[in-house]
GULUMPA-729315 format. One record per residue (C-alpha): x, y, z. Coordinates in pm, whole numbers, plus 50000, padded with zeros to 5 digits. Example, Ala and Ser with C-alpha at 12.3 -4.5 7.8 and 13.67 -1.06 7.14 Angstrom:
2
512304955050780513674989450714
END
This chain:
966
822666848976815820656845577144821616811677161825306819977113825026844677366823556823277644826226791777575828966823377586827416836277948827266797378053830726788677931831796818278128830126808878457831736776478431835356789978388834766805878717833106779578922836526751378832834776722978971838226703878945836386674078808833266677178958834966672679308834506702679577835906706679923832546722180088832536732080477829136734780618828416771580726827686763381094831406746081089832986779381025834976802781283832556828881387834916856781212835176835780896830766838380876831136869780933833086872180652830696852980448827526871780567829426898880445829976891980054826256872280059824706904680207822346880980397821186885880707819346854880796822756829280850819996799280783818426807980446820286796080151821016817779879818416819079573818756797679309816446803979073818326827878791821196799378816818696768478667817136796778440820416803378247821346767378322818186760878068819706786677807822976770777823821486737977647819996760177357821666745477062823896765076882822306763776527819046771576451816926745876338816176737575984813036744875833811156709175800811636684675496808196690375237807996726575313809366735474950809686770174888806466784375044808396796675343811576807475157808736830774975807316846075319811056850775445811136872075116807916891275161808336898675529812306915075524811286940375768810016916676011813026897076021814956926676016813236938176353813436903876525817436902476447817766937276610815696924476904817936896776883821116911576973819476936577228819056906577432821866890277389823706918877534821206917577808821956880377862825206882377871825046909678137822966885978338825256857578302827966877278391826456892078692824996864178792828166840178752830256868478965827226860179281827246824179249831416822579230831216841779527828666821979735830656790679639834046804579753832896810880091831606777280104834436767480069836256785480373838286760180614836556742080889837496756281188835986732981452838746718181591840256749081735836646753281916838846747782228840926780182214837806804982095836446811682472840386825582581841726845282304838736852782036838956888282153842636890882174842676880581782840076902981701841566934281858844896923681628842636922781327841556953881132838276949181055837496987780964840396980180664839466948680579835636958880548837426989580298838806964080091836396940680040833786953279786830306966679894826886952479865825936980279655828386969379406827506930679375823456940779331824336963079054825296930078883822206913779010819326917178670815816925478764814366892978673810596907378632811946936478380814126904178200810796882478201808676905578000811246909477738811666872377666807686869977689807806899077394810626883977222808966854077247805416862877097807606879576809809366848476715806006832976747804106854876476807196848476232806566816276214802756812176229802836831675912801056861676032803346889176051802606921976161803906937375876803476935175483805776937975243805376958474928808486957774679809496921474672812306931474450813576957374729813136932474952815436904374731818446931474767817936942775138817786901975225821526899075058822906927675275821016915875561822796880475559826546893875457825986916575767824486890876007827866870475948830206898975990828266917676298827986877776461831466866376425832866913976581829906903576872830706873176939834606879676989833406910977153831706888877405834316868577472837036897077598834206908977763833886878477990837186872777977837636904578139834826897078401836376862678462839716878578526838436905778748836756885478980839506854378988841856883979134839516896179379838846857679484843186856779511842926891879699840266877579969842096841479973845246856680076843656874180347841956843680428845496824880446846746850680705844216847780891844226809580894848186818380979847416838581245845276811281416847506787781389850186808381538847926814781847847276772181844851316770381787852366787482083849826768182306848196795782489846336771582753849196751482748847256722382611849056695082396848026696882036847316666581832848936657481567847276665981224845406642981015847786639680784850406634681012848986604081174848386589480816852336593380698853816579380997851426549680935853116549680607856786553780740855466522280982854166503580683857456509680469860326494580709857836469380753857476460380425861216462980313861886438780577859286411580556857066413980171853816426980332851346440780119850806477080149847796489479997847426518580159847206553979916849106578079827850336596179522852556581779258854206607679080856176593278746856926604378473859556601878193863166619478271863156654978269859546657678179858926678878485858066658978777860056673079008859026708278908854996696378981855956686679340857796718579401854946740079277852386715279463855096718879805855436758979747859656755879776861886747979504863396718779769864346691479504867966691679368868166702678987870276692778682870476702078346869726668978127871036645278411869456623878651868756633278990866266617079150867976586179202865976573479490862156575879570861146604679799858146604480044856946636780048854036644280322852826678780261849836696380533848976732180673851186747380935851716786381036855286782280897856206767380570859226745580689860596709480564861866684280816863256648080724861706616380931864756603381094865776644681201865206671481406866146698181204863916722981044864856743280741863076774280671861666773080347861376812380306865006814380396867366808580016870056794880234868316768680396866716757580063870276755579931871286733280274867846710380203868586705479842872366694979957871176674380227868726651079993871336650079732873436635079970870736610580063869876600679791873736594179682874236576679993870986553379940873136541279600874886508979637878566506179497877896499279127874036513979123872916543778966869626545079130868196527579487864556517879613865456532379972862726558780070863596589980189861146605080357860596642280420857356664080517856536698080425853966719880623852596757480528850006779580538847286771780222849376737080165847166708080060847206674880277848426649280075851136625780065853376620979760856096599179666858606614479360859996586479158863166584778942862466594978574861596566178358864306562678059864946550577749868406542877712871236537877938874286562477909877846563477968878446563978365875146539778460874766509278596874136482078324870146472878476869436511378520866266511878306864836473878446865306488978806863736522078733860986504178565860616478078841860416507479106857406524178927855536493878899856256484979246854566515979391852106517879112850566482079104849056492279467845526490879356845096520779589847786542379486846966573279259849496576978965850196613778870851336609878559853496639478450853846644178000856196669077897853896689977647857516700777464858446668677274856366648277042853876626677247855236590176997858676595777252856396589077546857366557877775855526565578078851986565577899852266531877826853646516578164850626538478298848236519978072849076485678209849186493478555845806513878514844176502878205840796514078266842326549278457839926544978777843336563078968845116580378704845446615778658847326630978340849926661178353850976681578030853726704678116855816731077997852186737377780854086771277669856876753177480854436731677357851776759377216854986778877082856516748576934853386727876774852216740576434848836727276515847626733176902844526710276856847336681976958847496698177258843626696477316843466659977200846006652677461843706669877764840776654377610842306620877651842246613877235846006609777160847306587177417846236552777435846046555777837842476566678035842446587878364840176606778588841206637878465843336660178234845436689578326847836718678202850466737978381853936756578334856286754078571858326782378471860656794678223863546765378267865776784378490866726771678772866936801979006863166815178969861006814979267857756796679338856106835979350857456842878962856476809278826853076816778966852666847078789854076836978492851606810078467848676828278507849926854378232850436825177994846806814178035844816843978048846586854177726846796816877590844586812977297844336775477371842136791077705840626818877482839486797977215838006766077446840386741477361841196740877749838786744878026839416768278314839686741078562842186720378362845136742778391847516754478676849146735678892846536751779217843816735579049846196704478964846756699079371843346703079486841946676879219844756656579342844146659079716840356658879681841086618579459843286615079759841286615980008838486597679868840576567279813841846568580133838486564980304837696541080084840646521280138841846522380486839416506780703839956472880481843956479580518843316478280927841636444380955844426431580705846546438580974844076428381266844596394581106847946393881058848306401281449845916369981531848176347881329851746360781473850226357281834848806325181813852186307681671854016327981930852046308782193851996276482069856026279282026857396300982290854246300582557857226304982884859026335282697858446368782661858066387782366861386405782330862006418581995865146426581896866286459482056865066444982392867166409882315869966435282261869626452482616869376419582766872626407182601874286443282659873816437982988875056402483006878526409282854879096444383116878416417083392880896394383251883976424883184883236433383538884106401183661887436404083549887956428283844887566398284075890636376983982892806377184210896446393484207898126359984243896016341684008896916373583759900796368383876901106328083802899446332983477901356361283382904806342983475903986314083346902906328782971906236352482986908726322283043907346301782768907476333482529911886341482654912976307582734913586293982398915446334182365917236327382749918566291482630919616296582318920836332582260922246338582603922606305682801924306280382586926786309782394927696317982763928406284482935930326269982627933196293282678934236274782971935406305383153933866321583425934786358583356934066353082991930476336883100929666366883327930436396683068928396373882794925446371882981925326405983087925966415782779923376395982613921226406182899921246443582862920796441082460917816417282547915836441482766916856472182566915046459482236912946427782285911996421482639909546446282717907876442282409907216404582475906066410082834903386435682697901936410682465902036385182750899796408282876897346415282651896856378682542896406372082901893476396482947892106384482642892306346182762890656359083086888316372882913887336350782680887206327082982884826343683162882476346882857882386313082825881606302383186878706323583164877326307582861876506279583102874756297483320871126301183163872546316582869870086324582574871996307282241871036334782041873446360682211876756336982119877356355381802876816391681910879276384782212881696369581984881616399081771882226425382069884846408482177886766404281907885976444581840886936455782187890086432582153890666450581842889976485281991892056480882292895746493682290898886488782573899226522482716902996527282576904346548982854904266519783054907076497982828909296525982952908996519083323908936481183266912096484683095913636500883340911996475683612913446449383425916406460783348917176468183746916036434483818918496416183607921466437083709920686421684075923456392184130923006388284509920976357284635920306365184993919176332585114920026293185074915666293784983916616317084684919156294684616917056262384628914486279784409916816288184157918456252384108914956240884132914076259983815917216255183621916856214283681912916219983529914666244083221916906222083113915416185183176912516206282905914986214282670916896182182701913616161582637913146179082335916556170282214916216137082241912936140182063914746158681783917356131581749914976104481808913386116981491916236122681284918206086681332914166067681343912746039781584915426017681748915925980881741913075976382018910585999481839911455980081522911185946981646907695953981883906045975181656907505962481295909045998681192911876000180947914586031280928914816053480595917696055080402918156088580527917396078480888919766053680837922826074980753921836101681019921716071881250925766060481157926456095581151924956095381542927406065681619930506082881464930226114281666929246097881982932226077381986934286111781887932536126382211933896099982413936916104282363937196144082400934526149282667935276187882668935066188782326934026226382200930566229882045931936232581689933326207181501936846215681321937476210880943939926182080982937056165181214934656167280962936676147880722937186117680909934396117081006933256113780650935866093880584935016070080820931676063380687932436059880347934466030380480931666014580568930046021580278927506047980386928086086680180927276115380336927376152480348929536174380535926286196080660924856167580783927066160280992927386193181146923566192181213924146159781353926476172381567924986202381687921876180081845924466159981989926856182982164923286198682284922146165582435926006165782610926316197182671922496193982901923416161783033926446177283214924716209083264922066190183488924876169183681926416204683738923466214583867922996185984119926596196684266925276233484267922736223684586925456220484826927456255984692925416282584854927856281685130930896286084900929126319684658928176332884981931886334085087932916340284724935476312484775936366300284412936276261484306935906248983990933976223284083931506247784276931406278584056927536285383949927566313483768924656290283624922526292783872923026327783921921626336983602918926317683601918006333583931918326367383809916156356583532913126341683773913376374583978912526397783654909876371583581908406376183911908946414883939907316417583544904376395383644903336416883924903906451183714901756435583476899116428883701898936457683871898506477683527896096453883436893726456183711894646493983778894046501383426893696480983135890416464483287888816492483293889926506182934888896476882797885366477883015885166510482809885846498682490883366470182506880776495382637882056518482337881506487182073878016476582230877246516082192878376515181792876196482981762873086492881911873306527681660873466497781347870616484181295872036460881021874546444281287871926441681520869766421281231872546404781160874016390381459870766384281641868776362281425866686331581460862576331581445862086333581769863896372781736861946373581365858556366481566858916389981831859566419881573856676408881368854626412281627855776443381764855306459581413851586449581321850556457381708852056495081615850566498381261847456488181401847156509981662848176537481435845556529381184842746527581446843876563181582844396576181217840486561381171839246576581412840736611581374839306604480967836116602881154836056628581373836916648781042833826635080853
END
């Protein structure tokens, strides 16, 4: 019984110490803030600050704990000589079992009071270290002390009185075991004080004696265990009364350091430093396949086993997006947690903050990382290996960083991606085959543990569990649900799954609903395991379960491995920078290292040099152009539609109200339209022009396709202000109403231009025909060409109509019915058959060519008429109505080209200046345009370079802030 006792009163002490795997956070007492040793002076009760607390009664009881629990067998060749003195000496043994459970009640007092002190002296141990705010004690150390009630918070903490009452007096204790001792001692030397004197008497009382040793054993020893269940729950809510305290305090400190009362710059946590190395380390290694072997914390776990629910109770908010049965994480999700004064979330790439105490901006976070992780998804994916990264601070909050995988599964459903399961699995193994990388691996406690996939992708990523640590959740399904619970202690012991790891733990993350708070799953927790007979009855240790010892086992593994791991990450890197530097010089030793931002400025400022240059054309360069470009759009439109209809009615009235007929239709509907686009090619030829006589000029090649690509965007951008086709139209339509030709120079202009129109358009007649009828008898005999049959019947079809021209020189420009036939006829005399419409395409080229030739001769007799129109004396040899359209037609031409430019350089220069500013803007914000339309090595070099020169430096600063720590 006294050995029971003792391992009771030790298995009691433990439960309160929850070494969390034999790793503790411990702050040296002289690191402390002078209020927090007060504090600790305070429950110690010791006055001297440099002598440790005694010891002594802790390795005493220690001893008694490794009592075993049976007591030992009497030895083999004894025979029955000692079963007869147990039988004569009853009363003896009687008296030593009553001793017996005096002091086992007295032991367990002294365990019990003694566990309470030690519990104590290790909880102020481990108080925060608050040496780094050493630099703000001088200023405002009184200012936070008048705030503080110390009068109240001396009430509430418990007196020293109280604690000695629970200290033994270890003289009084060490006379009893010295009597106890010399009693057990005479018992089994045989020489008992006492004799027996009824052996019979003493058969019977031996009989009741063992029936009630059993019974009054098994009521003490369950009597014993409430009781120390009691004490362990009395004190573990005094230690949560005095750490909440603590937490303000630590809150109200950091407020003070928050609000920067010397107006010093803080430094960035510890933590801090470390995820932005790993923010650093991740673009790096999406881009280029580096190795990163730096730590952090893997959580995985199979779908809907809890995972998410562990990070939200390890992150005090409920900030992950929940489902019922369906996925939702989709994408992995950096989580860096550390102590602040305010317990707020922030993404990496925003400023935002969302208040974590606040429901509404828990419901905006949870939106905002469903949408990222949605967005993340490719077209056709149901899950994506983009990071989101997102950090966490609050007061009590463990440092740590953690990355939340999607759920591993075991079977695709309807509405996922075909690979869904390989990618999954590929992303787990990705982040947990870094040999530095801690894998939390989360087991729902609820199902059976055969339906378990993530135990044995754990077990060949970690077979030997040197950085595994195993989560059972939703433990009180799984004690409710399992007929026998010693599963459950097989699984925490590390018995049933085939996987190893550092440790084993239990938590319950609430009740399944999705609108409890962080607060109520807390205390629901703790109800479940102080009245949990898996607790009560040892199949779970008191450091093995909830999810507060769960994160400080995990941050404590942590930051071990970091240490251990970081220094060797940094001259990785050191190495990697040697290597990029020295092929940088022996390539590019005249050129600086621009990576590819800077290469962007550079080029950005290249192509606002070139826009602006269009502002130096000049206006008659703009007008000639301009002209030029409009005439070749309208004259086939001037010749054919309004020229040629007009002067083949061979009437001068009739050939004045055609062509202002034709003329007003023409600028109504079409002509402003074409001048516009004139316009806007034009700007876009200068431009391109421009663009590419700068190339020559010390041009870098790698810019050519990034400035093809904003100028085909800015083209594609830019839009004709339309209010202006309404003024050209009515420019235009002024201009061609003008008839009067002032001056014989007008006059020579416009027979000048007519002569060049229509020696154009009778060149390309003759071409036309030339190709219908096929090479002549020259061409045949120099270059050995031969006709086609159809060649040859165009070209006796040509003959025919010539000679019908000749004879009926003012022939109409339509052939009659009865023409068409003998012409036919004619040919088939000489044996050639031919169509009807081929003849009257035949003769359409030919009247054309006639119709030109005599235009042009026309024309030459025109030079002398200015004197005649300016008289308006009528001859029919001298009438040019002619040349009187075609000068109204080169005035609008040269009234539209100079409207055009002066919008142009008034306007649309600058608008499109703007839009390429606009599209260089839009391509500087995308990073993927940028990598994709500045490439080459030289660019890949440069951003190598400029990546391991900032994770270096990081690492060395995060190193030496890890050492200042230390």
């Amino acid at each position: 019984m006294l050995r029971v006792g003792s391992e009771a009163a030790c298995l009691a002490c433990r439960n309160l110490v929850s070494t969390n795997m034999g790793v503790r956070f411990r702050v040296p007492l002289q690191k402390l803030h002078p209020l927090s040793r007060a504090i600790h002076h305070r429950y110690s009760g010791n006055t001297n600050p440099q002598r440790p607390p005694h010891r002594t009664a802790a390795r005493y009881f220690t001893s008694m704990s490794r009592l075993p629990m049976r007591p030992p067998k009497p030895p083999p060749g004894s025979g029955g000589r000692g079963h007869q003195q147990q039988r004569n000496f009853w009363v003896v043994r009687l008296a030593s079992r009553l001793l017996k459970l005096r002091y086992i009640l007295l032991g367990s007092a002294v365990g019990g009071g003694y566990t309470a002190k030690k519990t104590y002296d290790e909880w102020k141990d481990m108080l925060p270290d608050f040496s780094e705010y050493n630099w703000v004690i001088p200023d405002f150390v009184w200012e936070l002390s008048e705030q503080i009630d110390f009068e109240k918070l001396a009430k509430a903490l418990p007196e020293i009185e109280e604690l000695a009452k629970l200290l033994p007096d270890l003289d009084k204790i060490g006379e009893n075991f010295t009597f106890l001792k010399s009693l057990l001692s005479s018992e089994t030397s045989g020489d008992p004080p006492l004799k027996a004197t009824d052996s019979s008497t003493a058969a019977t009382q031996e009989g009741s004696d063992k029936q009630y040793k059993k019974s009054s054993d098994k009521e003490r020893l369950d009597q014993l265990q409430e009781e120390l269940l009691r004490t362990q729950l009395k004190y573990q809510r005094m230690l949560e009364r005095l750490e909440k305290e603590n937490k303000e305090l630590r809150k109200v400190v950091l407020q003070k350091d928050d609000k920067g009362i010397h107006r010093r710059k803080v430094k960035k946590s510890l933590i801090d430093l470390y995820s932005e190395v790993l923010d650093i380390l991740s673009d790096y290694d999406a881009n280029y396949n580096t190795q990163d072997h730096l730590p952090r914390v893997v959580v995985v776990g199979d779908q809907s086993a809890g995972k998410t629910s562990v990070l939200e109770m390890i992150a005090q908010a409920r900030i992950f997006p929940r489902g019922s049965g369906e996925m939702m994480t989709r994408s992995p999700v950096k989580v860096t947690l550390s102590e602040g004064p305010h317990h707020v979330a922030m993404f990496k790439d925003s400023g935002r903050e969302f208040d974590l105490t606040k429901e509404e901006d828990l419901a905006a976070l949870r939106h905002e990382i469903e949408l990222r992780m949605r967005k993340s998804v490719k077209e056709g994916q149901t899950v994506s290996c983009e990071t989101i990264s997102l950090s966490v601070k609050g007061p009590g909050i463990q440092r740590m960083v953690l990355v939340d995988l999607p759920g591993v599964i075991s079977t695709v459903t309807a509405g996922m991606a075909a690979d869904t399961k390989e990618t999954i699995f590929s992303i787990s193994k990705a982040y947990m085959q870094n040999p530095n990388a801690i894998i939390l691996c989360i087991q729902d406690g609820s199902v059976d543990a055969e339906r378990s996939i993530v135990t044995d992708l754990v077990s060949q990523m970690d077979p030997h569990g040197k950085r595994t640590i195993f989560v059972l959740t939703k433990v009180d399904l799984a004690e409710k649900n399992l007929a026998s619970p010693n599963r459950i202690q097989q699984i925490v012991e590390g018995k049933l799954f085939p996987m190893k790891a550092l440790g084993y733990f239990a938590v319950v993350t609430g009740k399944g609903s999705s609108g409890e708070s962080i607060d109520s799953i807390k205390d629901y927790e703790e109800e479940f395991f102080q009245n949990s007979r898996l607790l009560r009855d040892g199949m779970l240790k008191a450091h093995q379960v909830t999810t507060k010892n769960l994160s400080l086992a995990v941050s404590d593994c942590f930051w071990k491995m970091v240490r251990e791991s970081v220094e060797q990450q940094a001259d990785v890197f050191k190495a990697s920078r040697f290597n990029l530097e020295t092929e940088w010089k022996n390539n590019y030793p005249r050129l600086r290292e621009l990576d590819r931002n800077e290469l962007f400025e550079k080029a950005k400022n290249e192509i606002l040099d070139e826009v602006i240059s269009l502002s130096q054309v000049t206006p008659q360069h703009w007008e000639a152009i301009l002209q030029k470009k409009l005439w070749e759009r309208v004259s086939t439109h001037v010749i054919e539609n309004i020229y040629l209809p007009a002067a083949q009615t061979m009437d001068s009235g009739t050939f004045n109200t055609t062509v202002d007929i034709k003329l007003k239709q023409w600028t109504d509907k079409q002509l402003p339209h074409k001048a516009l686009e004139v316009a806007w090619e034009t700007l876009q030829e200068e431009f391109a022009r421009f663009m590419a006589e700068y190339k020559g000029k010390d041009q870098d090649d790698i810019f050519d396709k990034l400035k093809e690509a904003v100028k085909d965007d800015s083209i594609k951008r830019h839009k004709w202000n339309e209010r202006a086709m309404d003024s050209l139209r009515v420019i235009q339509h002024n201009a061609l109403e003008d008839r009067s030709i002032t001056d014989k120079p007008q006059w020579d202009a416009a027979i000048q231009f007519m002569e060049e129109t229509l020696q154009s358009r009778l060149k390309d007649t003759e071409s036309v025909i030339g190709d219908m009828v096929g090479p002549g008898w020259r061409q045949r005999w120099m270059n050995w060409m031969n006709r086609t049959p159809d060649q040859h019947i165009r070209n006796e079809t040509k003959n025919e109509l010539e000679r019908l021209l000749k004879l009926h020189d003012e022939h109409t420009a339509y052939l009659a019915n009865d023409e068409v036939t003998t012409v036919r006829k004619n040919l088939e005399g000489r044996g050639v058959e031919v169509d009807p419409v081929l003849i009257k395409d035949t003769w359409h080229q030919l009247y054309r060519r006639h119709f030109l030739q005599k235009a042009l001769s026309h024309c030459s007799l025109c030079k002398r008429g200015f004197y005649y129109y300016q008289r308006h004396f009528v001859d029919s040899e001298l009438e040019c109505n002619d040349v009187v359209l075609f000068w109204r037609i080169q005035r609008m031409l040269v009234i539209t080209a100079n409207t055009l430019r002066q919008q142009l350089t008034n306007t649309e220069v600058r608008r499109l200046e703007k839009n390429v500013k606009e599209v260089l803007d839009d391509f500087g914000e995308d990073i993927e345009k940028k990598t994709h339309l500045i490439t080459g090595r030289r660019v890949q070099l440069a951003e190598d370079l400029k990546k391991v020169r900032e994770i270096q430096e990081k690492l060395e600063a995060f190193i030496e802030a890890l050492h200042k720590e230390k």
